[in-house]
N, C-alpha and C positions, 0 to 999 in steps of 0.2 A: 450068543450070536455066532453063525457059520464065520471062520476067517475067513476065509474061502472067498465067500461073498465079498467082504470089503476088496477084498487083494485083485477080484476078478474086477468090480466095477473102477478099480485106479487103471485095469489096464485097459480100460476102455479106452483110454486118452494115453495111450503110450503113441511111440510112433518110434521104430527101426534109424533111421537116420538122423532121427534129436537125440537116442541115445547116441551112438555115437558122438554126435557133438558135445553133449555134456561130457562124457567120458572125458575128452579131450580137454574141455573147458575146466573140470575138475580134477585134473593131473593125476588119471587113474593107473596110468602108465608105469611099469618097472622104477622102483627108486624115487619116483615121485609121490607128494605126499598123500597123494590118497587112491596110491597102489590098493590094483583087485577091487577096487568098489563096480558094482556093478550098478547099472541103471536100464533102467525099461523105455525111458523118454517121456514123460510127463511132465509138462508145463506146472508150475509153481500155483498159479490160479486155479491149474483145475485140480491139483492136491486139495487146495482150501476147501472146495467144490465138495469133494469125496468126503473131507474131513468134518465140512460142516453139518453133513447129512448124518455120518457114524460117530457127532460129537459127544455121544454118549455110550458109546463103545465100553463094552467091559475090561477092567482093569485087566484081567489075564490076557484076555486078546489084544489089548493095547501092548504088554509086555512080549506075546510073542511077535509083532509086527514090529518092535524096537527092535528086537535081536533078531531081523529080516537081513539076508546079503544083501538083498535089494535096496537103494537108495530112499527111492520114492517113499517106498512103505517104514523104512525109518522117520522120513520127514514127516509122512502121513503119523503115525504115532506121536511123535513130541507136535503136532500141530494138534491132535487132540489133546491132549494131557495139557497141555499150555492153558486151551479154553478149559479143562475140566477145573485145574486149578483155579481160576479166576474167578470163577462162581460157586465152590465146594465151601466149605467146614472146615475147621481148624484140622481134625480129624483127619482127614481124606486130603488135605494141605500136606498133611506130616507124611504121609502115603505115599503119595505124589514124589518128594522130596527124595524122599528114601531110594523108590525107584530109580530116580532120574540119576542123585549120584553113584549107586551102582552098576549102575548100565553105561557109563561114559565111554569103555570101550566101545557103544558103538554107536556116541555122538561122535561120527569122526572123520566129520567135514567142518571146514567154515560154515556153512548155511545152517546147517542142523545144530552146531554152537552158537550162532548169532542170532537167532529166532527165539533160542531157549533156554540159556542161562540164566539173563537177567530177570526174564518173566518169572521164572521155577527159583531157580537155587538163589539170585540177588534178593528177589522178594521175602524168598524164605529167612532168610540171614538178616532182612534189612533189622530187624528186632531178637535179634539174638547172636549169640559168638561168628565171628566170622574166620574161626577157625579153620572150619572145613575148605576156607579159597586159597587160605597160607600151604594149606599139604599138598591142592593142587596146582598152584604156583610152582612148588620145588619139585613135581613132579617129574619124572622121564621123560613123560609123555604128553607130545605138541599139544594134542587138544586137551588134556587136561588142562595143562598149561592158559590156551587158547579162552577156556572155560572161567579159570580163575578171573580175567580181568575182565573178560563180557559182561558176567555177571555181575559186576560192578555198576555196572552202566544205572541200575538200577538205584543202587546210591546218588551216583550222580546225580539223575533226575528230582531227587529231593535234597539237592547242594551237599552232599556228604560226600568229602573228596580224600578223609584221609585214606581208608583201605584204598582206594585206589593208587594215592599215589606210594603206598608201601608196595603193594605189587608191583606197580611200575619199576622202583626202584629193582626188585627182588628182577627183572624180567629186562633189566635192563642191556645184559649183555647177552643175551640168549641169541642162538645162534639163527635160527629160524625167523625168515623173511614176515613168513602168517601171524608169529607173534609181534613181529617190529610195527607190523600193519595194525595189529591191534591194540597195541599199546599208542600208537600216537593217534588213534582215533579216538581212544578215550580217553585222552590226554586234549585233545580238540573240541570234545564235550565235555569237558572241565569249563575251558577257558570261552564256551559260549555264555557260560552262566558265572565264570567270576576269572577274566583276566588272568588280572594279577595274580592268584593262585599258581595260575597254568606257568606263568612269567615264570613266577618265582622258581618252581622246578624245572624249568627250560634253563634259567640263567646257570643254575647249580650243574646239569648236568648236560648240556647241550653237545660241549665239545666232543664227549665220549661216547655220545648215544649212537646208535648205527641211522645210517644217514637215510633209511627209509622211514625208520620210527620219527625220526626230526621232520620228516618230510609232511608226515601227516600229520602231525600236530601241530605245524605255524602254515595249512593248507590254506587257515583263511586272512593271516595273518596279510594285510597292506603290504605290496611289493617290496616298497623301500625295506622296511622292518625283515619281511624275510630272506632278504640279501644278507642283511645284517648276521644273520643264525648262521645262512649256509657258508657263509663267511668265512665265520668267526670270530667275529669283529662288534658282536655286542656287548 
């Protein structure tokens, strides 16, 4: 299939001053963390729209629109490849897999890690070594980083909360705001599905954690209780 054609029908639904916004909204800006991204302004719904249509997209054209400057057309890619995985073959599962972890350079936003870590790489790992989240945990790089513990999410959802709360741990002093953000959100979908778990490594390490990571994670915590945290005083 022409790229061409997908790329022209996403920019049917751009729009000049939603980019802009998102730019802004996505800290595209010098020093911030998702300097030079560029965007065309496309709404997220009419991504799906596009993606739903070309959900059968060939592998190499899905690969050249991952490695896109363009925002859109990167989310456009992992929002095929999501759906391709979820209905393929062991085979083409493994394929899939492959792709997505070498291409991380340019999952390299929150939205395009938070769509597609858990679906792709968590699922992939949920039945086999979960090596590959420990190297991108200690990695350099935020969204690898960012990557490691999303993809967990996935465990979660089937109450499996060690690897998560070992990345936690491993992630716990990281200097980056995006990772604090996401490690107490899945530290919050822990403790939807088993408290006490979540307690348990709240109580161990609450004092030390950065005070946005605590934030999200006793977000739904009863008032009293999380006075308690922000405290100190549990």
């Amino acid at each position: 299939m022409n790229i061409e054609l997908v790329s022209q029908e996403l920019r049917k639904y751009s729009s000049k001053p939603r980019a802009k916004a998102l730019q802004r909204f996505f800290k595209t800006g010098p020093g911030e963390y998702g300097e030079g991204d560029i965007f065309i302004g496309v709404k997220v719904p009419d991504t799906r729209k596009v993606a739903k249509k070309y959900r059968d997209l060939d592998m190499q054209a899905v690969k050249i629109l991952l490695s896109s400057p363009i925002h859109e057309e990167r989310l456009l890619a992992l929002l095929i490849i999501v759906h391709q995985y979820s209905c393929c073959g062991p085979s083409v599962k493994k394929d899939i897999y492959k792709i997505y972890l070498s291409s991380t350079k340019y999952i390299n936003n929150w939205d395009l890690v938070d769509l597609s870590a858990g679906k792709i790489l968590g699922h992939h790992l949920s039945v086999r070594s979960r090596g590959p989240l420990y190297k991108l945990a200690r990695s350099s790089d935020l969204w690898e980083r960012r990557i490691s513990i999303i993809a967990t999410s996935h465990f979660i959802g089937n109450s499996d909360f060690e690897d998560t709360l070992k990345i936690a741990k491993i992630l716990l002093h990281d200097k980056e705001d995006l990772i604090h953000k996401a490690v107490g959100w899945m530290l919050r979908e822990i403790g939807k599905r088993d408290l006490a778990v979540e307690e348990d490594f709240l109580k161990e390490h609450y004092k030390i954690m950065p005070r946005t990571m605590l934030r999200y994670a006793i977000e739904r915590f009863p008032d009293k209780k999380r006075q308690k945290y922000l405290k100190g005083k549990v």
